[in-house]
C-alpha positions in Angstrom: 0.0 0.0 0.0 1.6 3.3 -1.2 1.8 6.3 2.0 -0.3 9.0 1.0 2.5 11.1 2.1 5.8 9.1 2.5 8.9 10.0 4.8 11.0 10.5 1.5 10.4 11.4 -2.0 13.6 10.0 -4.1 13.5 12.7 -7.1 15.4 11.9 -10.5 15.7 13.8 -13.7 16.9 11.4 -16.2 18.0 12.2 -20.1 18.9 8.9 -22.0 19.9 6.8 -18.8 18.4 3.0 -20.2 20.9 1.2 -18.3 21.2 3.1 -15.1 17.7 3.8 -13.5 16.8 0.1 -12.5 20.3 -0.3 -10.7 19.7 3.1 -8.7 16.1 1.6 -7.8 16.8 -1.4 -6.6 20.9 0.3 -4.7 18.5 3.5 -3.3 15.5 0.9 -2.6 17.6 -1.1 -0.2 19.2 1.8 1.5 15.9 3.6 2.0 14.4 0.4 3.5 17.3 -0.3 6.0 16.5 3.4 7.5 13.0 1.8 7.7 11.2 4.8 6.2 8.3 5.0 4.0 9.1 6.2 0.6 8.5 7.3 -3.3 10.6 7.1 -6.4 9.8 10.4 -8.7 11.2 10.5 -12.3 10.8 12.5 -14.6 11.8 11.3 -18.1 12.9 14.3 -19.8 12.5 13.8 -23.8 15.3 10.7 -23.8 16.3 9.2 -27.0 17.2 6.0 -26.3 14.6 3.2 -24.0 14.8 4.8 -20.3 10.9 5.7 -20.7 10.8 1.9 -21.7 12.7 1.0 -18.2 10.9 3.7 -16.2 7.8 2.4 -17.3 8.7 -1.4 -16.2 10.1 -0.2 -13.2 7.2 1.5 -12.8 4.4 -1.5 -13.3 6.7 -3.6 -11.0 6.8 -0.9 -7.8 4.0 1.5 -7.6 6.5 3.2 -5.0 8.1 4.2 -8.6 6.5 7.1 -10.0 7.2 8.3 -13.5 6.5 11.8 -15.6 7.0 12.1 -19.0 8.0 15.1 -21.2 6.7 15.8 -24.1 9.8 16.8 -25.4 13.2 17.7 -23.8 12.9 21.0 -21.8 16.5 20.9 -20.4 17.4 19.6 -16.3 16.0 22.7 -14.7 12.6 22.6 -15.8 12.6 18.5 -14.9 13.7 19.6 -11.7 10.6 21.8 -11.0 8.1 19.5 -12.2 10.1 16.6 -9.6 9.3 19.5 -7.0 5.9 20.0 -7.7 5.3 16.2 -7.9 7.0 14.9 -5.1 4.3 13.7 -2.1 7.0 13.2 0.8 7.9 15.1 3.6 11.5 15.8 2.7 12.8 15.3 -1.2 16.2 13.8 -1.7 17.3 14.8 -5.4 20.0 12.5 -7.2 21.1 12.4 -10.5 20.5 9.7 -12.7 24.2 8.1 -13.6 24.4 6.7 -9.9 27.6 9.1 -9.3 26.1 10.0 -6.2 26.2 6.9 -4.7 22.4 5.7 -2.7 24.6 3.9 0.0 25.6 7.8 1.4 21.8 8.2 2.0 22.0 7.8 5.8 24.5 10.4 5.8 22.6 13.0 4.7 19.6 11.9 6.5 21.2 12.3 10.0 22.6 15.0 9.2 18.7 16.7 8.9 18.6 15.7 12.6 20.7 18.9 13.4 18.0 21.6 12.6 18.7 21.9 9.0 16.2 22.4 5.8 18.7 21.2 3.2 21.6 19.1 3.1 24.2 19.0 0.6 26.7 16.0 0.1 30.3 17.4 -0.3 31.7 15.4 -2.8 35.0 14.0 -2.0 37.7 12.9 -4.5 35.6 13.7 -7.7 35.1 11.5 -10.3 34.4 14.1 -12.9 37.0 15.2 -16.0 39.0 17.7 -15.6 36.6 20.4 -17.8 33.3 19.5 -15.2 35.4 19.7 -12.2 37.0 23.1 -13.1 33.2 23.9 -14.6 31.5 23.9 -11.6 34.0 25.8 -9.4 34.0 28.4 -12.1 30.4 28.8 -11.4 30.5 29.2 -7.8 33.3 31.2 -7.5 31.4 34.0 -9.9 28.0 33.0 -7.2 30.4 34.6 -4.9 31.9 37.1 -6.5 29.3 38.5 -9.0 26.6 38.1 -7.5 27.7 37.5 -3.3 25.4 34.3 -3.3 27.2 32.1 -0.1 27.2 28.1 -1.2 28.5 25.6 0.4 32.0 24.6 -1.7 31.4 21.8 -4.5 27.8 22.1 -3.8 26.1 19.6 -5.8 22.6 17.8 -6.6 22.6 15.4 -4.4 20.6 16.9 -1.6 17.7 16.2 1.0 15.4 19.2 1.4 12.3 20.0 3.7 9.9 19.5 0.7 8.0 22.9 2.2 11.1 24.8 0.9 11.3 23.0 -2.2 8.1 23.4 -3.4 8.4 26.9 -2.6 11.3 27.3 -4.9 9.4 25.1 -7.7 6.3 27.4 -7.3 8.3 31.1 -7.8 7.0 32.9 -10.9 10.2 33.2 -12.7 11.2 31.3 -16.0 14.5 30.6 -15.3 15.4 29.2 -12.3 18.5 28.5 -10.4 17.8 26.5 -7.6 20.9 26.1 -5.3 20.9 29.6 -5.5 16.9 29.8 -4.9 17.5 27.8 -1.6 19.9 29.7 -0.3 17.7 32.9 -1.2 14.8 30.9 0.5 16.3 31.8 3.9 16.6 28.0 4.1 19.2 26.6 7.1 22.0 24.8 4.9 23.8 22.1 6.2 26.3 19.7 4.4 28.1 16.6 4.6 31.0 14.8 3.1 29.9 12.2 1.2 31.7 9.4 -1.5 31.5 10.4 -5.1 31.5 7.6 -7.9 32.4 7.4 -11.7 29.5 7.3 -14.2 27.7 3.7 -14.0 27.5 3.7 -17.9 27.0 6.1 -20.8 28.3 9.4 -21.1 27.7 12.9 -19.8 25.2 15.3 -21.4 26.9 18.2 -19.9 29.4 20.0 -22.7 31.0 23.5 -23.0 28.2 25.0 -24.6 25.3 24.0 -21.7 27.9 25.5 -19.3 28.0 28.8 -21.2 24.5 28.7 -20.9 23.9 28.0 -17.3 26.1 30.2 -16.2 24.4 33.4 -18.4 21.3 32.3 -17.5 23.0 32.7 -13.5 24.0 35.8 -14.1 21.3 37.8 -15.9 18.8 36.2 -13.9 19.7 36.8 -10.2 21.8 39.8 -11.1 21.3 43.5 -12.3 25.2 43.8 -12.1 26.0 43.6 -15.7 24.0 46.4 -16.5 26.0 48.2 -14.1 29.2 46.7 -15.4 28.4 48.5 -19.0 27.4 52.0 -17.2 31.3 52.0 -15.7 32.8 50.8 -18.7 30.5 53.4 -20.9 31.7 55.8 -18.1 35.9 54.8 -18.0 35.4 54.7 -21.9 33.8 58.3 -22.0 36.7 59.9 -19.7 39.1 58.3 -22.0 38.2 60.3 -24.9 37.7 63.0 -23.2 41.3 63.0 -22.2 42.3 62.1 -25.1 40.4 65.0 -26.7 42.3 67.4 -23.9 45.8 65.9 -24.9 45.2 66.2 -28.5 44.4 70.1 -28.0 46.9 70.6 -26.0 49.6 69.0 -28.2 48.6 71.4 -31.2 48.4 74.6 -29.1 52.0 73.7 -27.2 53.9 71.7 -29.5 52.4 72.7 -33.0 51.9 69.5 -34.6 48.2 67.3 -34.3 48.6 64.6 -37.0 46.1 61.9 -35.8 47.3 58.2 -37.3 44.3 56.5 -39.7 45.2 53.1 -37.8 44.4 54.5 -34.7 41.5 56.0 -35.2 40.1 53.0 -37.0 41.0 51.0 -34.1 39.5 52.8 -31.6 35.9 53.1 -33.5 35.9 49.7 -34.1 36.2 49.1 -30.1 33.5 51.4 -29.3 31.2 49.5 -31.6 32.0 46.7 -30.3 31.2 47.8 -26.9 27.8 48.8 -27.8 26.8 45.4 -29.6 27.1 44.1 -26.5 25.9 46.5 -24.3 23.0 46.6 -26.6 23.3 42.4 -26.5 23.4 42.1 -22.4 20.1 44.5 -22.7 18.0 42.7 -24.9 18.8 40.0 -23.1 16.9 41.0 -20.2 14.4 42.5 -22.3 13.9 39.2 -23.7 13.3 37.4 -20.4 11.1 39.6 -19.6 9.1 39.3 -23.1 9.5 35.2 -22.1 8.1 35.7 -18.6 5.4 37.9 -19.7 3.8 34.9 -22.2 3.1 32.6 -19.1 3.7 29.4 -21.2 4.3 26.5 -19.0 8.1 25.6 -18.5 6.8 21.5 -19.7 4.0 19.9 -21.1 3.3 16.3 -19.7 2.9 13.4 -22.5 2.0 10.9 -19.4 2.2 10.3 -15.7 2.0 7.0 -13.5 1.3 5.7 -10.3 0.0 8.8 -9.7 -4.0 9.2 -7.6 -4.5 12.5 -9.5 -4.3 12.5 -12.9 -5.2 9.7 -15.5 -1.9 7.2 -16.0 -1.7 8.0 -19.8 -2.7 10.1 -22.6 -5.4 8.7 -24.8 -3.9 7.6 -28.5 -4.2 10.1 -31.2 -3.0 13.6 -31.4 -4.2 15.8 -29.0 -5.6 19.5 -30.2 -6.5 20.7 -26.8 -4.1 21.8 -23.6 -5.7 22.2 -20.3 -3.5 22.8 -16.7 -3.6 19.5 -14.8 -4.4 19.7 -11.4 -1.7 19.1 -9.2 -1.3 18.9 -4.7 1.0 22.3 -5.2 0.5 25.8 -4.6 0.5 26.7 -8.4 0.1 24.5 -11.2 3.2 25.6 -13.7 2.7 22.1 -16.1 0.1 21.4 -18.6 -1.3 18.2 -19.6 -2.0 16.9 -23.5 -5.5 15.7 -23.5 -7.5 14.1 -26.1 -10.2 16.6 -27.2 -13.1 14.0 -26.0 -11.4 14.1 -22.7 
C-alpha cells in the first residue's frame, strides 16, 4: 500500500539513462528500506532518446512506489527539476542524478545530518570522479555565485541533496522562467547544512553536460539573479567616456604647445571599431533582459506532460491520437506551472 505522504520522496531527472535507473532503484531501494522509512521514487523522463521511458515504465508497473513523468519533449534539467518538486508527495525530497555518481549507499548520511536543525543538506563530494573540464566547470560557477553576484554556497555544492519539501516546493512554485535552484534555496532563507559524502564514476554512458550547456547555465545565472552587468556596461560606458575626453584634452593641448596634431588612420580606426564593439554588446546584455522579460510575460508553461504514472490524480496516460486541446492539470501544489496533453473528447 503506497503512503499517502511518505517520509521521502527520491527525485530523479533522467535524459537517456536506459541502463542506469533500475540499478539506482533497486541500490536507493535497499538503503531507504534499512532506515526503515516509507518512501517514493519520482522521475521524470525528460525527452530521452534512447529506452529509459521503456525502463521507467517497467520499473514502474513492478513498484507502484516508482513514479514516473514524461515530457513531451526535452525541456533541459531545470525545468525536470521543477516539475520533480511539484510532484514529489513526501515530507523531505532527496534529489539524485541519474548516472548513480552519487552513490544511494551515502543516504544515511545526509539523512542524519537533517537531525541537526537543517532544511537542506548538501553531500560534499570527496575525490571527484568528474573530467577535468566539469570539475573546473562547476567551481568556475561558484566562484562567480560569490563574486558577482555574493550568493554564499556551500564549496562543490552539488545535486545530491535532501530538502524540507515545504522549501522545495516553494522554490518550484516562484514565478520566474528561469530558475536557479541552489541559488533559490539559499535565497529561500533555508538553514543549509552539508556533509561529506563518496563520489562515484558514471555507472554507464556518457555525460550530457558540454561547453556549450555551461555557457548557458552560467548566463542564464548571471542575468537572472543579477542586475550587475547592466552596471558593469554604465562603468565601462563611463571609463570609456573619460578616456576620450582626455584624449580629446591631450590632442588640443599638443597642437596649441607643441604645434603638430597629425592623428594616425590606424588608430582612429582601431578605436571606433572598439566602441562599436562595446555597444553590440551593451546593446546584447540588454536585450537580453528584455527578452526574459518578453519570455516571462507569455506565461507558457516551462513543460508539457505526454504521461504520468502511479499517480492518484491524474489519468496514467494520454489517450492515443494527437491531442488539439491543452488544459493545466491539477496538481497537490500551490500553483500548477505544467500542462497536460489531453484528447479533445477528454
Amino acid at each position: 500500500m503506497l503512503s499517502a505522504k511518505p517520509d521521502l520522496s527520491v527525485v530523479v531527472p533522467v535524459f537517456n539513462e536506459e541502463a542506469n535507473v533500475r540499478p539506482l532503484v533497486e541500490r536507493t531501494r535497499k538503503v531507504i528500506e534499512g532506515l526503515g522509512l516509507t518512501f517514493e521514487f519520482v522521475f521524470v523522463d525528460d525527452g530521452s532518446r534512447d529506452r529509459t521511458y521503456e525502463a521507467l515504465r517497467g520499473l514502474a508497473e513492478e513498484d507502484p512506489r516508482v513514479r514516473l513523468v514524461r515530457f513531451t519533449r526535452n525541456y533541459g534539467q531545470e525545468a525536470a527539476v521543477e516539475a520533480l518538486y511539484l510532484h514529489a508527495h513526501g515530507a523531505w525530497i532527496l534529489q539524485m542524478d541519474g548516472d548513480l555518481q552519487n552513490p544511494p549507499e551515502e543516504i544515511p548520511k545526509l539523512w542524519q545530518k537533517r537531525t541537526e536543525g537543517f532544511d537542506v543538506v548538501y553531500g560534499l563530494r570527496q575525490k571527484r570522479k568528474d573530467t577535468f573540464f566539469r570539475v573546473w566547470a562547476s567551481q568556475a560557477m561558484q566562484w562567480l555565485m560569490r563574486q558577482a553576484l555574493a550568493i554564499e554556497l556551500p564549496p562543490d555544492v552539488s545535486t545530491f541533496r535532501l530538502m524540507r519539501a515545504s522549501i522545495a516546493r516553494h522554490v518550484a512554485a516562484l514565478p520566474e522562467r528561469r530558475k536557479f535552484f541552489s541559488a533559490l534555496l539559499v535565497w529561500s532563507g533555508a538553514r543549509i547544512g552539508t556533509v561529506e559524502v563518496a563520489h562515484a564514476a558514471r555507472f554507464t554512458g556518457s555525460t550530457n553536460y558540454n561547453f556549450t550547456k555551461l555557457l548557458n547555465h552560467t548566463f542564464d545565472l548571471v542575468v537572472g539573479f543579477s542586475s550587475k552587468p547592466l552596471r558593469f556596461i554604465g562603468n565601462i560606458g563611463f571609463a570609456t567616456a573619460a578616456f576620450g575626453i582626455g584624449i580629446g584634452f591631450w590632442a588640443v593641448l599638443r597642437k596649441v604647445f607643441y604645434g603638430y596634431g597629425n592623428v594616425g588612420w590606424p588608430s582612429l580606426f582601431a578605436l571606433v571599431a572598439f566602441m562599436g564593439g562595446l555597444q553590440l554588446l551593451a546593446l546584447s546584455v540588454i536585450g537580453e533582459y528584455i527578452a526574459r522579460i518578453y519570455i516571462q510575460v507569455q506565461g507558457r508553461p516551462l513543460f508539457n506532460v505526454a504521461e504520468r504514472r502511479n499517480f492518484d490524480d491524474a489519468p496514467d496516460s494520454v489517450t492515443s491520437g494527437a491531442p488539439s486541446l491543452m488544459r493545466p492539470s491539477v496538481l497537490p501544489v500551490e500553483r500548477a506551472s505544467t500542462q497536460r496533453l489531453l484528447d479533445p473528447d477528454a
